[in-house]
C-alpha positions as CSV (number, residue, x, y, z in Angstrom):
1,X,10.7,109.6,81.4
2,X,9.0,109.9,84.9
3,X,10.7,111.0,88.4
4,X,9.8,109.3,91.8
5,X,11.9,108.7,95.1
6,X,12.7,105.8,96.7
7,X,14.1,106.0,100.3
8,X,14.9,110.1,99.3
9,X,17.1,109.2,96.3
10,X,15.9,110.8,92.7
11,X,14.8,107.6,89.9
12,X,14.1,108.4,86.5
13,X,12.3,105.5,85.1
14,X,10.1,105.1,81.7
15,X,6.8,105.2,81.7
16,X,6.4,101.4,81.3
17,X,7.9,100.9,84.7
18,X,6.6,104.1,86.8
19,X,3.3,102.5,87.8
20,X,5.2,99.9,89.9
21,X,7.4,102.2,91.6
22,X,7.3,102.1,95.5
23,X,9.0,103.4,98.5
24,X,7.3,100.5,100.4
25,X,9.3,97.6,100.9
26,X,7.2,94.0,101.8
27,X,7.4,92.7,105.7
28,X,10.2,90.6,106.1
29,X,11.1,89.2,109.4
30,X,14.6,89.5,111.2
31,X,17.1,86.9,112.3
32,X,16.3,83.9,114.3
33,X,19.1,82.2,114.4
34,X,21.5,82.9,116.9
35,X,24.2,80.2,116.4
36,X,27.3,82.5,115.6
37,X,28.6,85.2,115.2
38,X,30.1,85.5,111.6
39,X,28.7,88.3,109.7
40,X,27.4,85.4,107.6
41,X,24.6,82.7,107.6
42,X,26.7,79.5,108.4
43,X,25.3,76.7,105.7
44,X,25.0,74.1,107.9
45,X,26.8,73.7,111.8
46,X,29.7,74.2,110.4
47,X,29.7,76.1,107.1
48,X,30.3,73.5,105.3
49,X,27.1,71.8,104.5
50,X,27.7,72.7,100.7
51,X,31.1,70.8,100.2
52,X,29.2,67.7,101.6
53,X,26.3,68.1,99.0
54,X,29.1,68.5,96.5
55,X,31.0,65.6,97.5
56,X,27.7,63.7,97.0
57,X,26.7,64.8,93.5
58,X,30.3,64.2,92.5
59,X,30.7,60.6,94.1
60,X,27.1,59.4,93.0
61,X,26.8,58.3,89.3
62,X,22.9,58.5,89.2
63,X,22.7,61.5,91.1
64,X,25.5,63.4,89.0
65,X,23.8,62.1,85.4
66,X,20.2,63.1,86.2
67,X,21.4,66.4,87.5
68,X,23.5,67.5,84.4
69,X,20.8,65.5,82.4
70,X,17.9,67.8,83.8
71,X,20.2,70.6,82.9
72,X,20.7,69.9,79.7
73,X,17.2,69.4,78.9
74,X,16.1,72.7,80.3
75,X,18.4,75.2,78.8
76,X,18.5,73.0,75.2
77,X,20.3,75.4,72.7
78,X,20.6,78.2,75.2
79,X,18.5,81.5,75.9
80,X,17.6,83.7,72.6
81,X,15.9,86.7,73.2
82,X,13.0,87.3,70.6
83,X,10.1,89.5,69.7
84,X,6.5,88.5,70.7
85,X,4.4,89.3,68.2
86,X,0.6,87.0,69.1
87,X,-0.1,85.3,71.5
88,X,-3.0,82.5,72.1
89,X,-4.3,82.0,75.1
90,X,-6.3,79.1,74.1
91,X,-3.2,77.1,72.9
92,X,-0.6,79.1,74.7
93,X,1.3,79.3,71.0
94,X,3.3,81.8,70.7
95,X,4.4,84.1,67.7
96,X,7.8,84.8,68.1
97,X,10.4,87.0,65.8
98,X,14.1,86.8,66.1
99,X,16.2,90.0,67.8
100,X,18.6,91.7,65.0
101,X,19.9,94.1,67.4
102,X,23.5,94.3,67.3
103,X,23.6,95.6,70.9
104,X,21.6,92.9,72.4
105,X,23.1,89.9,70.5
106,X,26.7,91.5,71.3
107,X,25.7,91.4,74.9
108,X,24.5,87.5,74.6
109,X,27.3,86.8,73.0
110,X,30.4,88.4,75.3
111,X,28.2,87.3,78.4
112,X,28.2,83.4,77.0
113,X,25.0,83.0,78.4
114,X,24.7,79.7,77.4
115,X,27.6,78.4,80.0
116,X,25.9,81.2,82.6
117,X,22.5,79.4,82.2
118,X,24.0,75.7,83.0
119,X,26.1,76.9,85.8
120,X,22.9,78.4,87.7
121,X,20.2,75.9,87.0
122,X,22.8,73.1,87.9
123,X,23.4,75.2,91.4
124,X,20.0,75.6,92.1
125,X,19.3,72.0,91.2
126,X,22.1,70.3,92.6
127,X,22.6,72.1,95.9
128,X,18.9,74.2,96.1
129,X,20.7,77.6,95.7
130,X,21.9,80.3,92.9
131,X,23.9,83.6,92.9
132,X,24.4,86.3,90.0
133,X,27.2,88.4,89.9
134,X,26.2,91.6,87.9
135,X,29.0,94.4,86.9
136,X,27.8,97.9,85.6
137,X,29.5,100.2,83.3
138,X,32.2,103.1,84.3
139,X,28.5,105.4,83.8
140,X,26.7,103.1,85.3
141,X,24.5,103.2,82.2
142,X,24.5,99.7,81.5
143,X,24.5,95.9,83.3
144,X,27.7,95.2,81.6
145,X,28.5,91.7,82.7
146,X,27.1,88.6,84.2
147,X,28.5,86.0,85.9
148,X,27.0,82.7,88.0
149,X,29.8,82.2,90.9
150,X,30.9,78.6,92.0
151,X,28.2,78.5,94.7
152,X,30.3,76.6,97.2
153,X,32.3,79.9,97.5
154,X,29.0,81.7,98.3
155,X,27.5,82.6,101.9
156,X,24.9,84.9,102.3
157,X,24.6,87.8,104.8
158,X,22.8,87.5,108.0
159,X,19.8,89.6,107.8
160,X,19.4,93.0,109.7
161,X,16.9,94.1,112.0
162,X,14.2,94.9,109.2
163,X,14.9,91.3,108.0
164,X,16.6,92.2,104.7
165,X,20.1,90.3,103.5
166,X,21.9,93.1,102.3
167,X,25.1,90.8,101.1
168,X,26.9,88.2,99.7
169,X,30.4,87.0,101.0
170,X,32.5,85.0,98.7
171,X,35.8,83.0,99.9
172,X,37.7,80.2,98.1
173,X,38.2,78.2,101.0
174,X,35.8,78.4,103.8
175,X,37.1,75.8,105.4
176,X,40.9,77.5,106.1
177,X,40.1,80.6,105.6
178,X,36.6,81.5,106.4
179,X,37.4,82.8,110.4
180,X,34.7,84.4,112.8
181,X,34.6,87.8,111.3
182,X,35.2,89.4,107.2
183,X,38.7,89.5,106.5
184,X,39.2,91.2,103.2
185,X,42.3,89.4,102.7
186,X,40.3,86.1,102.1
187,X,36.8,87.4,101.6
188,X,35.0,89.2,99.3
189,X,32.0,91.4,100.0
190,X,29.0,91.9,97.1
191,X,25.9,94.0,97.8
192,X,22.5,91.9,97.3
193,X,19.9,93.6,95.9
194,X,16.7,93.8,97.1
195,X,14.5,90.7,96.8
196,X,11.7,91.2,94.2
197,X,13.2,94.9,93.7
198,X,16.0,94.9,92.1
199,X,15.9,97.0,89.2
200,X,14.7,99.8,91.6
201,X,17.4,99.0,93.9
202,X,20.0,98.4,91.1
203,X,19.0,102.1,89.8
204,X,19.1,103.8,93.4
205,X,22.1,102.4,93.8
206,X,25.2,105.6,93.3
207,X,28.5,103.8,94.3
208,X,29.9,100.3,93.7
209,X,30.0,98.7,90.5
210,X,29.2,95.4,91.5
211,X,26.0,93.9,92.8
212,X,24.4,90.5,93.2
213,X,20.8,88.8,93.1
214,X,20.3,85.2,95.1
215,X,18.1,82.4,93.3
216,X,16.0,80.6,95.4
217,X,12.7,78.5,94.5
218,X,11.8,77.7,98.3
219,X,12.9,78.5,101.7
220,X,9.9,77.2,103.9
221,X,12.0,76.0,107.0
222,X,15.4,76.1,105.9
223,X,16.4,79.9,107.1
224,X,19.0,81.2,103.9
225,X,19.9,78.0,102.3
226,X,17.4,75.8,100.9
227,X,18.0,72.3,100.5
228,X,18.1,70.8,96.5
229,X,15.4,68.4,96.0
230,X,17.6,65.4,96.2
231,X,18.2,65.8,99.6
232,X,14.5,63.9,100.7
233,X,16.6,60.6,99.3
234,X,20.0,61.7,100.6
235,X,20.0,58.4,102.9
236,X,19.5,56.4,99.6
237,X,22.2,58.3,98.4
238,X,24.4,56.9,101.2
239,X,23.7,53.7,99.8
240,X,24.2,54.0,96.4
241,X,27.6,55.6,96.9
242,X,28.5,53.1,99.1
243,X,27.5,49.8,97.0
244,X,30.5,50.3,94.8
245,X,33.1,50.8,97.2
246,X,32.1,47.5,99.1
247,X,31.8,45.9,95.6
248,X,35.5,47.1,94.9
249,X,36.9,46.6,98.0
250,X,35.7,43.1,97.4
251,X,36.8,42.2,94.3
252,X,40.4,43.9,95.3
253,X,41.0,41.5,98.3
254,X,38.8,38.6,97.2
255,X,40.7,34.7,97.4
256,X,39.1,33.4,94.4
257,X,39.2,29.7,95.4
258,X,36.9,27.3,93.3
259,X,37.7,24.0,94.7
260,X,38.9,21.9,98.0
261,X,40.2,19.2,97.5
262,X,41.3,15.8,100.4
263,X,43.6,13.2,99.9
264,X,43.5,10.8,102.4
265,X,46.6,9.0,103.9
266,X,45.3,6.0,102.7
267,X,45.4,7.2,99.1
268,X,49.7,8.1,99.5
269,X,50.0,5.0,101.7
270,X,49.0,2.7,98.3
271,X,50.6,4.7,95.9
272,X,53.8,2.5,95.0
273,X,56.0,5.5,94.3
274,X,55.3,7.1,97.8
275,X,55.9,4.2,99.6
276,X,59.2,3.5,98.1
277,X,60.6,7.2,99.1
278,X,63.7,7.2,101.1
279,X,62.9,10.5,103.0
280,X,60.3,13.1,103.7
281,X,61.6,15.3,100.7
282,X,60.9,13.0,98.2
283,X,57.4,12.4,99.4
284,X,56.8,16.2,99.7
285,X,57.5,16.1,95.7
286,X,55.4,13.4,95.3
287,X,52.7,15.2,96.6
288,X,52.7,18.4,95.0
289,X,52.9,16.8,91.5
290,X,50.0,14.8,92.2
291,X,48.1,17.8,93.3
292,X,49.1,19.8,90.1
293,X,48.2,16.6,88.1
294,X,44.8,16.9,89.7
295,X,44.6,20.8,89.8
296,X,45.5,20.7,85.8
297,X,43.0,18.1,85.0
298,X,40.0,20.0,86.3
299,X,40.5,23.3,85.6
300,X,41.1,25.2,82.3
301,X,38.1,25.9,79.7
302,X,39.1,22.7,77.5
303,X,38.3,20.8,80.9
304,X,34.9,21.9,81.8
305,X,32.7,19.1,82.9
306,X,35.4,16.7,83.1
307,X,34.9,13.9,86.1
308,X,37.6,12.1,88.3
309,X,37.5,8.5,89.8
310,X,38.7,7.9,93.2
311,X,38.2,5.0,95.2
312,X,36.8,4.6,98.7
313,X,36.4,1.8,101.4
314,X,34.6,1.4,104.5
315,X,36.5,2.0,107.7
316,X,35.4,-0.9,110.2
317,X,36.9,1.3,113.5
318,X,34.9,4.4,112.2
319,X,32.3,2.4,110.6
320,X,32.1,5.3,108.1
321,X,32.9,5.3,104.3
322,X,36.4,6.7,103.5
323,X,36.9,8.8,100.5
324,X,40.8,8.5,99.0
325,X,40.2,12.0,97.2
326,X,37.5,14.4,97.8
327,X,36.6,17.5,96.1
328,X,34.5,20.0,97.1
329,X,33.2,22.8,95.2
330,X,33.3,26.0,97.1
331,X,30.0,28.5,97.3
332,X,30.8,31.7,96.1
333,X,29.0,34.2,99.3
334,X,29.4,37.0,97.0
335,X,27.5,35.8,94.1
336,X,28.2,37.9,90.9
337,X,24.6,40.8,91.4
338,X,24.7,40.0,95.0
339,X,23.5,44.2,96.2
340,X,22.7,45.1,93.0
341,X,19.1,45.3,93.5
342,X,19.5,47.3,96.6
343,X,21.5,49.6,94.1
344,X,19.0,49.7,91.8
345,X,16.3,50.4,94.8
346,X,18.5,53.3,96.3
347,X,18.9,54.6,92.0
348,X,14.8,54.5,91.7
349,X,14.3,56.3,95.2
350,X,17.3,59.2,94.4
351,X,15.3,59.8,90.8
352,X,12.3,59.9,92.1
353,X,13.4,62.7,94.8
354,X,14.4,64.9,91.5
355,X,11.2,64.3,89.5
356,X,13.4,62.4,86.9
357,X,12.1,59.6,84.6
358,X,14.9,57.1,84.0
359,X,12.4,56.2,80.6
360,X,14.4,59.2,79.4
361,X,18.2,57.1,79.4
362,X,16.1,54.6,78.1
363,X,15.9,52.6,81.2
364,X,12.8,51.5,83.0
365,X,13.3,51.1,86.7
366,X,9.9,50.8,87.7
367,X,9.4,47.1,88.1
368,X,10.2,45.1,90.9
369,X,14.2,44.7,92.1
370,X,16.4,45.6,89.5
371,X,16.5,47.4,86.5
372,X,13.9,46.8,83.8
373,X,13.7,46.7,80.4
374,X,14.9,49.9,78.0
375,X,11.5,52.7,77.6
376,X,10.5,52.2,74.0
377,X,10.6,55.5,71.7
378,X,7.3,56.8,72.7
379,X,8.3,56.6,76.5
380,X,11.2,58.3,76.3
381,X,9.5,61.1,73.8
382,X,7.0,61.7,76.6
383,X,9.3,61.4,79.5
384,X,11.1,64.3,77.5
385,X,8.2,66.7,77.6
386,X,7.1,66.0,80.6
387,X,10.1,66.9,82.5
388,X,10.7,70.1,80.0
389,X,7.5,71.4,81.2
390,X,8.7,70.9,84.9
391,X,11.3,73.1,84.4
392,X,10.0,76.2,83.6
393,X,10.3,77.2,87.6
394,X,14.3,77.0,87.0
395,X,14.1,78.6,83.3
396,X,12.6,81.5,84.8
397,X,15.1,82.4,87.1
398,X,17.6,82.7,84.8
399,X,15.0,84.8,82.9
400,X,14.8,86.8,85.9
401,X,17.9,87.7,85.5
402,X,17.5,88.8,81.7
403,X,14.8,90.8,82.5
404,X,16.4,92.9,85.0
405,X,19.2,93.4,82.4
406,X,16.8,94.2,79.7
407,X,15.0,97.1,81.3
408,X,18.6,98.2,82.9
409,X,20.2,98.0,79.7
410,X,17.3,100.0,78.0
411,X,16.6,97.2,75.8
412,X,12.8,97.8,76.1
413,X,13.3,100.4,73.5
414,X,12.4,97.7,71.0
415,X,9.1,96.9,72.7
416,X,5.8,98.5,71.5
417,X,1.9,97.8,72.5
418,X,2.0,94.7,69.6
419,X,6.1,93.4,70.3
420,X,7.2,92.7,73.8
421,X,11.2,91.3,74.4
422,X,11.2,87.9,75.6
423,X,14.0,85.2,76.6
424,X,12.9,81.6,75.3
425,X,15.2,78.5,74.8
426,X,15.5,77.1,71.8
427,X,15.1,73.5,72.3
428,X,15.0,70.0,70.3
429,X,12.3,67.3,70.7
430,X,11.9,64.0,69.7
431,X,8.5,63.4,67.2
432,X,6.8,60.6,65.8
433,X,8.1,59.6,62.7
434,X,4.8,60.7,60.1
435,X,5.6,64.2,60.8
436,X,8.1,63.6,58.8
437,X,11.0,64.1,60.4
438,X,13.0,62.7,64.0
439,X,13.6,66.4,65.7
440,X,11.7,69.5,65.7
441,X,12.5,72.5,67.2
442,X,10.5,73.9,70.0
443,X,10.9,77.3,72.0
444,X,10.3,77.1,76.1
């Protein structure tokens, strides 16, 4: 073990870690924005930006599956930590052997790192942002805990004058309780460590038991809160959320009327029966059962394509032909697909915005219009790997935070200059079928 001081506080660290000990921090630049007051970044004008983003990925079918679908795909069977043992540069193959440590698996296990991992890539890829919650020992020995918050209940700290955010604030209801200033009684205050320094702020650190780490891929523009990657088709989303409730609100209040049908006068006035009615009653009777007669005889599945004679004459006042009975077939203006392709348009433009290939549902949606035609094996096998390579930027922050925990936690005890700790998800993949088999495991 090796002393140094940071900001006039004692660290002991290994000798692994000393050489990267500094008591410089990187330039960071302070606040710019000056709307409010709060002691917190407002996400959006009103603080509520998030619950919008929310509302969105709950309300929008697409959106929703490719996001959990993503998620699924990129955490696989959940982080394991293992042993490197070779590596290849050439290949980039790794050789990898399995952690027996009681003390780490235990830690794994109680920290259900599995649920931890879904719940932070599916922050930072459905609303563009990510908190940890860590909690240390009574001794303060050991990261004891993990934990990703719901991320709507998350604002971050403005920055002070050197530019740093030195907090977190959490509140379960921004909107009724979130006020102008901290109010203890509905919010919660976490210290942030410091960005790209956390395990040398985490150790510094000699009161409070609790600390946090934000997750954030890229901030260019966008002050504290970044916007998710669907957001450059959130206008599409509009659309797509809005297609079905026109389509139900249609199909709730529709009159679905297939035919019109005239009877002239002319037709009742030679119609024995009608003529021979001693008042207006009887002839109302008359009517409706010959309109029921008429009704019944062209509708019904057993009557499809049936015809119906009616006679006509020409009027010599009008000098136009007069039809006794006339039916007209009515146009439907909401044929059955009518918007459906502007669906499927606003579906392609939303996956497109999260580097998602629909050949993964097996769906094409690349052709022209609607949908097309279901991605054969090998288009969904390479769609697979394709998007599991793009998600090593989201797998890494989550080994971010297993790293800090590892060198906190004193886990690097089982390193050496030939075995190095690692966190790899364990993963399934689709093959072709003369390797034998339909699945084989993979580590990314």
């Amino acid at each position: 073990m090796q002393q140094y001081f940071e900001d006039g506080i004692s660290l002991f660290v290994n000798e692994a870690s000393v050489m990267y000990a500094s008591d410089k921090k990187i330039t960071a630049l302070p606040e710019t924005t000056t709307s409010g007051t709060t002691p917190w970044a407002l996400w959006g004008d009103d603080n509520l930006f998030c619950n919008r983003l929310i509302d969105d990925l709950k309300n929008t079918p697409v959106l929703s599956g490719a996001t959990h679908m993503k998620v699924r795909m990129a955490i696989g069977k959940g982080f394991e930590p293992y042993l490197r043992t070779a590596y290849d540069p050439a290949s980039g193959k790794e050789t990898l052997e399995p952690v027996l440590d009681n003390e780490v698996l235990d830690w794994f296990e109680f920290n259900q790192t599995h649920q931890y991992s879904y719940a932070n890539i599916y922050n930072m890829l459905g609303l563009g942002l990510s908190a940890t919650q860590f909690v240390i020992t009574n001794d303060r020995s050991k990261i004891a805990k993990i934990h990703s918050p719901d991320i709507s209940m998350v604002r971050i700290g403005r920055k002070n004058k050197q530019g740093i955010n030195e907090d977190i604030y959490l509140c379960a209801d921004w909107e009724s309780k979130g006020g102008a200033s901290f109010n203890p009684d509905y919010q919660v205050k976490i210290p942030l460590l410091s960005v790209g320094n956390e395990y040398f702020d985490l150790k510094s650190r000699t009161s409070g038991f609790e600390f946090a780490v934000l997750h954030r891929l890229l901030l260019n523009g966008a002050n504290e809160y970044p916007w998710p990657l669907w957001y450059a088709a959130h206008h599409w989303v509009d659309i797509s959320r809005s297609i079905p409730i026109i389509k139900k609100a249609f199909h709730k209040n529709q009159m679905a009327i297939k035919y019109v049908i005239y009877v002239h006068n002319s037709y009742w006035e030679k119609l024995e029966a009608f003529k021979n009615a001693k008042d207006d009653k009887t002839r109302i009777e008359i009517k409706k059962a010959k309109h029921k007669e008429i009704n019944d005889w062209l509708t019904g599945n057993e009557n499809a394509g049936k015809t119906i004679v009616s006679g006509c004459y020409y009027d010599q006042v009008t000098k136009q032909m007069i039809k006794e009975i006339e039916i007209i077939v009515l146009d439907d203006k909401f044929k059955e697909g009518k918007m459906l392709p502007d669906n499927a348009v606003a579906d392609k433009q939303i996956l497109f915005s999260i580097l998602f290939n629909p050949a993964i549902l097996g769906s094409n949606l690349l052709g022209d219009g609607a949908s097309g035609g279901g991605g054969s094996g090998s288009d969904i096998r390479e769609a697979f790997l394709v998007l599991l390579m793009q998600m090593e930027s989201e797998r890494q922050m989550n080994a971010q935070t297993l790293n800090l925990v590892k060198r906190y936690n004193g886990w690097n005890r089982l390193e050496s200059d030939s075995k190095r700790l690692v966190f790899r998800y364990d993963t399934s993949i689709l093959t072709t079928l003369n390797t034998g088999g339909s699945l084989q495991n993979a580590k990314a």
